[in-house]
N, C-alpha and C positions, 0 to 999 in steps of 0.2 A: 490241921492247917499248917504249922510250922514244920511238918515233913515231908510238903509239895513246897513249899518256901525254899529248904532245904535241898531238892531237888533244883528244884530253877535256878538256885548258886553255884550246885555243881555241874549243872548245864552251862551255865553262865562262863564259869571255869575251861570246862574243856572246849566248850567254842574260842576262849581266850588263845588257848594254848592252841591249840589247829589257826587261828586267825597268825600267832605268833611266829609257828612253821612254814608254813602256808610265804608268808612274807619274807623272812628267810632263804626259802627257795628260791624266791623271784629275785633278793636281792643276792644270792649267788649266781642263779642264771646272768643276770646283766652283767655282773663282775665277769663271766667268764668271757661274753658275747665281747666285751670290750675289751678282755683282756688277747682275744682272736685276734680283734681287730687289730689293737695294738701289734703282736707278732707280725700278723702279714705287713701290715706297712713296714715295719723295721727290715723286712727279708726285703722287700721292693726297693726299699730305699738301699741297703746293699748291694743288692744286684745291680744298679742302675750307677751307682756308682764303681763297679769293676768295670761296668760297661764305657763308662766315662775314661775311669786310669788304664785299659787295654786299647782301645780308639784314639784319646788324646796323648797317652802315654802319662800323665797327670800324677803319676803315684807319687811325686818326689815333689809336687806343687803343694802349697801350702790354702787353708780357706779362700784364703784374701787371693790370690794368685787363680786359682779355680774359677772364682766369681771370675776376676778381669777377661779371665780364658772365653768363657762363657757368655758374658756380656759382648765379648769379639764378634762375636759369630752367629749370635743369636739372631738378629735381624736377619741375615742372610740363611738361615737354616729356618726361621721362619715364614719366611716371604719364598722359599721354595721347597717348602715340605708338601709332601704328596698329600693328597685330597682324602686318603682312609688314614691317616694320620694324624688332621687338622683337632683340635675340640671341639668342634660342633656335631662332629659326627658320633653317634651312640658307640659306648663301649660295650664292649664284648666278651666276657670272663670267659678265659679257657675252662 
């Protein structure tokens, strides 16, 4: 009897350990998934803004000077933005 006991422990054990890795992995997978994510936004949010300081000319403007720039024109870049442009419309990952 104490050496089916003994077995069920060290079952007990390496399911611990598999349950331990197991967990591990998933919590690396979402670290990377997010750390993805993380990357691509930061290149979007770069690109978007060369696209701002090459258009606006903006490179020598300061946060606060950007916003105001921005806030300028907004209405009027919104109220005539083309229709596959708008946010209602589904986006579309190249």
């Amino acid at each position: 009897m104490p050496n089916q006991y003994e077995k069920i422990i060290e079952q007990q054990a390496r399911l611990k350990q598999k349950i331990e890795r197991e967990d591990f992995k998933l919590r690396q997978s979402k670290y990377y998934e997010n750390r993805q994510a993380r990357k691509a936004r930061s290149r979007r949010l770069i690109q978007k803004w060369a696209l701002l300081e090459k258009y606006f000319q903006a490179n020598n403007l300061s946060v606060e000077q950007t916003e105001e720039l921005l806030k300028t024109f907004a209405g009027y870049v919104n109220a005539h933005k083309p229709d596959k442009l708008k946010n209602d419309q589904p986006k579309v990952n190249p």
